[in-house]
C-alpha positions in Angstrom: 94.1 134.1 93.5 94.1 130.6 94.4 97.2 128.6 95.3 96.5 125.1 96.4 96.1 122.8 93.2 92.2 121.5 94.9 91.5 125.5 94.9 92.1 126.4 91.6 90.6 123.8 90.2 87.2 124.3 91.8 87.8 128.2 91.0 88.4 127.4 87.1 85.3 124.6 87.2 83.2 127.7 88.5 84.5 130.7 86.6 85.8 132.2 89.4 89.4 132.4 87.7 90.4 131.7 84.3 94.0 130.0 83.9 95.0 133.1 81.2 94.6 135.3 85.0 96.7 132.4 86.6 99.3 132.8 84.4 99.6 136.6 83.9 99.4 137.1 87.6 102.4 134.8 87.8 104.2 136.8 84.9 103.8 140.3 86.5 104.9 138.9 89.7 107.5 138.0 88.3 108.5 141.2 86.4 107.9 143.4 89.1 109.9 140.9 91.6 112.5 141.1 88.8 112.4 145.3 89.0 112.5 145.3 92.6 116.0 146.3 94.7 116.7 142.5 95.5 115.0 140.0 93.0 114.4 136.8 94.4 116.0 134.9 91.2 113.3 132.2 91.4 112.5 132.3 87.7 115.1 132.6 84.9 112.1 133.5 82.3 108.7 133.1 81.9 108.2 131.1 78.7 106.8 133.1 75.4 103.7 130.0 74.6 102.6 130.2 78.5 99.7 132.6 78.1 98.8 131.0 74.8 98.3 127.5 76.6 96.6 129.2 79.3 94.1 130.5 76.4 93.5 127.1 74.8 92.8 125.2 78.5 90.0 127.9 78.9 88.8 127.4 75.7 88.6 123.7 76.6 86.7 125.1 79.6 84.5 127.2 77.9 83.5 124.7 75.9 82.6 121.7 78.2 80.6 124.5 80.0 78.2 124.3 77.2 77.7 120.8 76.9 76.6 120.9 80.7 78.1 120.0 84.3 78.7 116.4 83.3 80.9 117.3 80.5 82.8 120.0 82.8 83.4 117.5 85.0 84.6 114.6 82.4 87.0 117.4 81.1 88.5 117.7 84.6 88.6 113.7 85.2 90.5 113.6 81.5 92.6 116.2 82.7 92.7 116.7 86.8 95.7 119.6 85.9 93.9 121.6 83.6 95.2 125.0 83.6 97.5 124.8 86.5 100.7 126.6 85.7 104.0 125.0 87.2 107.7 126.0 87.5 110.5 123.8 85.9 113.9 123.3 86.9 116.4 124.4 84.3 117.6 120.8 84.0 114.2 119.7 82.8 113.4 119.8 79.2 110.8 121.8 77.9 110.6 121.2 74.3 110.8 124.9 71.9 112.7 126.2 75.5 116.1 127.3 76.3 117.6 124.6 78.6 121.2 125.5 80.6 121.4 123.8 84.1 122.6 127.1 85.1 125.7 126.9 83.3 127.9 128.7 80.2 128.6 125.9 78.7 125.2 125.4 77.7 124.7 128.9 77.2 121.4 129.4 74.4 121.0 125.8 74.0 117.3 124.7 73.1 115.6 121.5 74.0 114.6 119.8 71.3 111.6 117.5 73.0 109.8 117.6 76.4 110.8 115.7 79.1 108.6 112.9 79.7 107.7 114.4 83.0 106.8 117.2 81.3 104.7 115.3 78.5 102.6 113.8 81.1 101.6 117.0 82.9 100.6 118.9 79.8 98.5 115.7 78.5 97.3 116.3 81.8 96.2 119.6 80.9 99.2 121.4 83.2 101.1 124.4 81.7 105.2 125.0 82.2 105.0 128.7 83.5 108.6 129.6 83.0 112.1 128.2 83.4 113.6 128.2 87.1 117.2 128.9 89.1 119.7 126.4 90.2 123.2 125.3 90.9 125.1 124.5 88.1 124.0 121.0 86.7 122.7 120.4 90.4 125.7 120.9 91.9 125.2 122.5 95.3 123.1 123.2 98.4 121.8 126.3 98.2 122.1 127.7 94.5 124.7 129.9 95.0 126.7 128.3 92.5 124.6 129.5 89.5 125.7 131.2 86.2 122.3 133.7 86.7 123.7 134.4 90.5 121.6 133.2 93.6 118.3 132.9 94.0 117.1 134.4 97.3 115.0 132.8 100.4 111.5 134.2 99.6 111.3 134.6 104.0 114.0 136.4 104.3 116.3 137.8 101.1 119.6 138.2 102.8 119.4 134.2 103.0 120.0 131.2 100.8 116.6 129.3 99.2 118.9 125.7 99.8 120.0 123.4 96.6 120.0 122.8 93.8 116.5 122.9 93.2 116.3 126.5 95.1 114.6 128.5 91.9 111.4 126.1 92.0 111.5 126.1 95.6 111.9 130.0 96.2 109.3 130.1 93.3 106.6 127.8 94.7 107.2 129.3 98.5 106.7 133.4 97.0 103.3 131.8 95.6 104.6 132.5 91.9 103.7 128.8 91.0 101.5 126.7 92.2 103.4 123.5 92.2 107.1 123.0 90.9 109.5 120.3 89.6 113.3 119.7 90.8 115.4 117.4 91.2 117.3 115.4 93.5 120.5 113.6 93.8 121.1 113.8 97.5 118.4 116.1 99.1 118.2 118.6 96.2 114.5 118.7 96.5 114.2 118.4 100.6 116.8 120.8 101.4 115.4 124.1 99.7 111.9 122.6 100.6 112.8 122.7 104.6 114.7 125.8 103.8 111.8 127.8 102.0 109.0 126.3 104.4 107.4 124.3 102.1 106.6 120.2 100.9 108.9 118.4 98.7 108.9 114.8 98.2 112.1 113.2 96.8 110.5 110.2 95.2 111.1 106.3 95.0 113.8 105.8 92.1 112.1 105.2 89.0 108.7 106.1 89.9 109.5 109.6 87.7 111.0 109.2 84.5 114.4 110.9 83.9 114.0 110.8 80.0 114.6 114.6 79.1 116.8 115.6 82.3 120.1 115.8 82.3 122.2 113.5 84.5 124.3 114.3 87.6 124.6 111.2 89.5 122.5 108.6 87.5 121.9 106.0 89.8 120.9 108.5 92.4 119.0 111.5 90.5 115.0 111.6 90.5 112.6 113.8 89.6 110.8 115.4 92.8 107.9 117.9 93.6 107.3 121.1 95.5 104.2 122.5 96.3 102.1 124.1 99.3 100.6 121.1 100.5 101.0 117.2 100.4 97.5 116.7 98.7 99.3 119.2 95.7 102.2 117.3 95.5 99.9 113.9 95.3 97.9 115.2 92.3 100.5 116.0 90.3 102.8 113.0 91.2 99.1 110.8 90.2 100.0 111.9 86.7 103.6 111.8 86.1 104.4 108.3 88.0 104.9 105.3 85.8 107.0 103.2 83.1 108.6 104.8 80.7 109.5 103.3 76.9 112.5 106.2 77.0 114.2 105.0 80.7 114.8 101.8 81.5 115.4 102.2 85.1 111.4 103.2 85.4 108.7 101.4 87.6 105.3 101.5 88.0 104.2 103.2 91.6 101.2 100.9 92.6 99.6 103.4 94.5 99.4 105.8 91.9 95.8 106.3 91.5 94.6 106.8 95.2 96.6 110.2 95.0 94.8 111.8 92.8 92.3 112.8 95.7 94.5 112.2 98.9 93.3 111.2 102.3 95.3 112.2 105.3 95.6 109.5 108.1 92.7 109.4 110.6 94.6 109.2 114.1 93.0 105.4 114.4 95.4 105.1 111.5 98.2 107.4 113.2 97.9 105.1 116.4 99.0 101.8 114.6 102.0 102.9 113.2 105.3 102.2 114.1 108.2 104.9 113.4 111.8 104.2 113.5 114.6 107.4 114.6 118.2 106.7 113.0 120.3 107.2 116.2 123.3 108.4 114.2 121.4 111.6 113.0 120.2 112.4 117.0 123.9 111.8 117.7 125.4 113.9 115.1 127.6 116.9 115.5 126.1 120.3 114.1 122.5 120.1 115.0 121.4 123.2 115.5 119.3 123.2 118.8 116.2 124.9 117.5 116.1 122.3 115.0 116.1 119.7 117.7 113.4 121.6 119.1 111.0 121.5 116.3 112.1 117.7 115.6 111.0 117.1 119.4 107.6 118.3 118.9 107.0 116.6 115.7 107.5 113.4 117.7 105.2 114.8 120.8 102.5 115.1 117.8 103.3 111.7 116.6 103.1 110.6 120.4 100.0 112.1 121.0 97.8 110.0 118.1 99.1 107.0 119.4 102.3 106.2 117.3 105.2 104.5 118.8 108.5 105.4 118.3 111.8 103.9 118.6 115.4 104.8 118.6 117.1 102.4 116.4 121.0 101.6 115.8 122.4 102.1 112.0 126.1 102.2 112.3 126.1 102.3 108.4 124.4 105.0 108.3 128.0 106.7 109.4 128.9 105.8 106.0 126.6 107.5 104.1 127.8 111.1 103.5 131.3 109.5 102.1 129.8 107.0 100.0 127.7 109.5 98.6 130.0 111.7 97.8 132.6 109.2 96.2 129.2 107.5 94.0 128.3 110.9 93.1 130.6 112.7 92.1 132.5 109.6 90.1 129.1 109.3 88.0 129.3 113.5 87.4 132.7 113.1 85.9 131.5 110.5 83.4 128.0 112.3 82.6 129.6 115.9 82.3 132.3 114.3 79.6 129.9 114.7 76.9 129.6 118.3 76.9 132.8 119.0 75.3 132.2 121.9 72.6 131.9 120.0 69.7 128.4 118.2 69.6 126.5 121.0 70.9 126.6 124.1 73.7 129.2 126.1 74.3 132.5 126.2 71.8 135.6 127.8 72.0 137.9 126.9 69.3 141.3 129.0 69.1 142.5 126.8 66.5 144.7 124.4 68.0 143.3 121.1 67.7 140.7 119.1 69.2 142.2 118.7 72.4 142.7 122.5 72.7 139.2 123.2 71.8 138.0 120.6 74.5 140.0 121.5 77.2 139.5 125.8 76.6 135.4 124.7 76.0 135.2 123.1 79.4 137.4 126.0 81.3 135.4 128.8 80.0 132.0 126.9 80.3 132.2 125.1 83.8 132.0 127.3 87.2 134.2 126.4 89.8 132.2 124.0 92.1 131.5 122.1 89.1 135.2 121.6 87.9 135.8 120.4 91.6 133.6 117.8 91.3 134.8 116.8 87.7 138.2 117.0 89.0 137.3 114.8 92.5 135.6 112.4 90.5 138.3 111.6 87.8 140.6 111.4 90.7 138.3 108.4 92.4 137.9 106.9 89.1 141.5 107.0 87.8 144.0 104.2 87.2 145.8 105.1 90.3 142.8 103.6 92.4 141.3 101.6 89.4 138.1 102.6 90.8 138.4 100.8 93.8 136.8 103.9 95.8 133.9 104.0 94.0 133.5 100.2 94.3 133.6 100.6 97.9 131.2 103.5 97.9 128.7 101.1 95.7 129.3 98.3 98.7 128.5 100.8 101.4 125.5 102.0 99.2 124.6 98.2 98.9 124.9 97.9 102.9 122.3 101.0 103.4 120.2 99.5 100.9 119.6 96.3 102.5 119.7 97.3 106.3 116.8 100.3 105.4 115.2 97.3 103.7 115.2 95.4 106.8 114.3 98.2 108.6 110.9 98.9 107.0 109.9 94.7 107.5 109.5 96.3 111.2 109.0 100.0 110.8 106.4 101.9 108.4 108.4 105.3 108.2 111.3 106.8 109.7 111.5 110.3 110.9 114.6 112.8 111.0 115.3 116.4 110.3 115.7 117.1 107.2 119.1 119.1 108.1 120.8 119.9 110.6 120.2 124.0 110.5 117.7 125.8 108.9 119.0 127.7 105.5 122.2 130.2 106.4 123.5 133.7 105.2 124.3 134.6 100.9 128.2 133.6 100.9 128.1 132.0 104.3 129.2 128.5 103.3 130.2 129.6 99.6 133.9 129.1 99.8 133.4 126.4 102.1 132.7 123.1 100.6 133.2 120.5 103.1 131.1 122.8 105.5 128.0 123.3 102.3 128.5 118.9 101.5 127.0 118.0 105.2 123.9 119.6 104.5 123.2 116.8 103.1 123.9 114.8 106.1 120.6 113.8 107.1 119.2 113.9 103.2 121.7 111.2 101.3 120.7 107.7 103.0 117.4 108.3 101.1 118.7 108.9 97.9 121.2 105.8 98.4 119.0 103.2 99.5 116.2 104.3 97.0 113.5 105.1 98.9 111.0 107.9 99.0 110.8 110.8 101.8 109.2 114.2 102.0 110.3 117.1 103.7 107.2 118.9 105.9 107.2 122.5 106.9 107.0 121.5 110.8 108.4 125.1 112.8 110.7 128.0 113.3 113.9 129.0 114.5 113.5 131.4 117.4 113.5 134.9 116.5 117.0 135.1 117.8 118.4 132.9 114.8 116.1 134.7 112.4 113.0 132.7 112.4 113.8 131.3 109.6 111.4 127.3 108.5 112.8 124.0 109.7 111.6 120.7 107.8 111.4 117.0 109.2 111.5 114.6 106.9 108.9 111.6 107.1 110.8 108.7 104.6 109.2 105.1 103.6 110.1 102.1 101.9 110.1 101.6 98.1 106.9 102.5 96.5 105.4 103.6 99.9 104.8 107.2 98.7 101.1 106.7 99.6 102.1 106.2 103.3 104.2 109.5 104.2 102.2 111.5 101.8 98.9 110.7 103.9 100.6 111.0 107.1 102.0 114.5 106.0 98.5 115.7 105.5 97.4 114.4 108.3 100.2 116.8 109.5 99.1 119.8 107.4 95.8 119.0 108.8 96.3 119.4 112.0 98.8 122.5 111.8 97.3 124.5 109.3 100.0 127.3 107.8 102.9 125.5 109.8 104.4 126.3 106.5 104.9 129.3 104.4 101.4 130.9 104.1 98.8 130.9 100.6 98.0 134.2 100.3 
């Protein structure tokens, strides 16, 4: 088997592989993970049309292959992805494909046409492998809150995988997919990517369309990428980046094409950059001291090609867990009104009246973290406040936007950890959620000022607090997804396996 995207490809080029083995491997993983005394939970199903795509890509294969090496390799410039399987986050439509965001409510429901996301990776020659775990409608920090149950940390099974997008995550870090897609509204991608010892990029808002995912927080969620390696990530972000007809809020990334063969940072390039350290997050309660251990020697690293680094003063930054939250969760009461029982999902009708049917629908259909949000969210938004909350969370979110702005006319990339422990105990933080929301501590400025960051596999916690991975997060400007996604290579480069090894 071969599990970096670069690998494959040569391997299918050459015959070594076909992408019919790629994706039956995958599938009997994932049956005999699914037999096994603890499942992981990664994958909710492998889809039915998966091997059949697989079949048709080495067709397409087979048949260049006679036409000679120049037409084998126009076939793979046509389509850099062909014959990659990926993972897909049950929030992500896959057209022909059951589609529930983990949740009752939308219980058998069947998406009716691919995400655009989607579109773009199978023009691209890429094939959806199977449907993946999460919290309910994105909704948590380490998928525990999941209609399927949890999905499990691939390192160690007695911990969490992180949130929500902890099924792709788990999936991509047991090497049953090669690359996945989640998505993030305030470090859904990072977290279970620092948690399961693995890359994830959240990406610039708009560079990924969300036509064909369904909506938590809408001016915050983005599409976003795990995978093995930065270069991985690159390839299939080359592809997928761009305007969209179907979302409005979509925007060209001009540095799309260079990552279709990524180039880390030589240390000449390393030397002249200049990298900013929030001195909120080194002064915040609850970091774990292993983490600020392996953050310590990320900057030693940093230190040592030449980079300078400075401490910088954000008092806003303060802010940024509460404004989250109220933006959030006032945008999840709105989006989740539509699923109601009556246009489509979940019904339960006993008879008496619209309002009966609505309010027994959304009862039965909704878990509990997901009516606390609903409930929060009305709350901000009612007439008692006339939404005066969520205008003041939108003010602060304004503030972060313009002082990170400022930051990066001085500053090419700004290092933290990507949260302040590494991933905890099944049930730990469960019935806990003030204690699961500042996991996102270090994660939500990103998503608020609308920027890009990736989380990079960079150590361990000491055997004594399980050894479990620890991410730092490397974040840019706007559109700067080029910049961290070299220096993250030049990372991977230089500490090869720092994450969670390709067998």
């Amino acid at each position: 088997m071969f599990y970096t995207i670069k690998d494959t490809r040569a391997a299918l080029k050459n015959g070594e592989i076909t992408s019919e083995q790629l994706v039956k491997n995958a599938i009997d993983t994932f049956e005999k993970d699914k037999a096994s005394s603890i499942p992981l939970n990664a994958f909710l199903e492998m889809y039915d049309d998966a091997v059949a795509k697989a079949q048709a890509a080495d067709k397409e294969i087979a048949e260049a292959k006679k036409s000679g090496q120049s037409a084998l390799d126009e076939l793979f410039n046509k389509k850099p992805l062909l014959g990659i399987p990926f993972a897909v986050k049950d929030n992500i439509s896959v057209k022909g494909h059951r589609l529930t965001c983990a949740s009752k409510i939308l219980e058998g429901y069947v998406a009716p046409y691919n995400a655009t996301v989607i579109t773009r990776l199978e023009d691209n020659g890429a094939i959806p492998l199977g449907r993946c775990n999460q919290d309910e409608f994105a909704m948590g920090s380490s998928t525990e809150y999941s209609s399927y149950g949890p999905t499990r940390n691939p390192i160690n099974r007695e911990y969490v995988s992180g949130g929500s997008s902890g099924g792709p995550a788990a999936a991509v870090s047991a090497n049953q997919a090669l690359f996945g897609l989640g998505t993030e509204t305030g470090g859904s991608v990072r977290l279970p990517a620092s948690y399961c010892g693995i890359y994830g990029l959240k990406t610039t808002y708009g560079v990924l369309s969300r036509w064909g995912v369904v909506a938590y927080g809408s001016s915050l969620d983005q599409v976003g990428l795990l995978a093995h390696t930065p270069s991985d990530i690159a390839a299939a972000l080359s592809v997928m980046a761009g305007v969209d007809f179907y979302d409005d809020t979509s925007a060209d990334l001009p540095s799309a094409k260079n990552l279709a063969d990524l180039k880390a940072y030589s240390d000449s390039e390393i030397a002249k950059l200049k990298i900013a350290i929030p001195k909120q997050f080194l002064e915040s309660k609850g970091l774990m001291d292993d983490v600020g251990t392996v953050f310590n020697g990320v900057q030693d690293w940093l230190k040592s090609k030449g980079a300078s680094i400075d401490i910088v003063d954000l008092p806003v930054l303060d802010a940024s867990i509460a404004s989250y939250y109220v933006i959030a969760l006032s945008e999840a009461a709105s989006n989740l009104s539509r699923f109601d029982g009556i246009r489509y999902g979940r019904r339960v009708d006993p008879g008496e009246g619209y309002d009966e049917l609505y309010v027994k629908t959304r009862s039965e259909g909704f878990g509990p973290e997901v009516k606390r949000r609903i409930v929060i969210g009305n709350y901000v938004l009612s007439e008692q406040f006339s939404g005066d909350t969520y205008k003041k969370g939108m003010t602060v979110r304004a503030k972060i936007q313009s002082e990170m702005a400022k930051l990066f006319e001085s500053y090419d990339i700004v290092i933290c950890p990507t949260c302040p422990t590494p991933a905890f105990k099944l049930g730990q933080k469960v019935d806990n959620p003030l204690e699961m929301y500042l996991s996102d501590l270090f994660t939500t400025f990103v998503n608020l000022a609308r920027i890009t960051s990736i989380s990079v596999p960079a150590g361990k916690t000491t055997d004594a607090n399980g050894a479990m991975p620890v991410g730092i997060q490397f974040a840019g400007a706007m559109f700067e997804e080029e910049k961290i996604l070299r220096l993250a290579q030049a990372w991977e480069e230089d500490h090869a396996g720092c994450g969670i090894p390709i067998k």
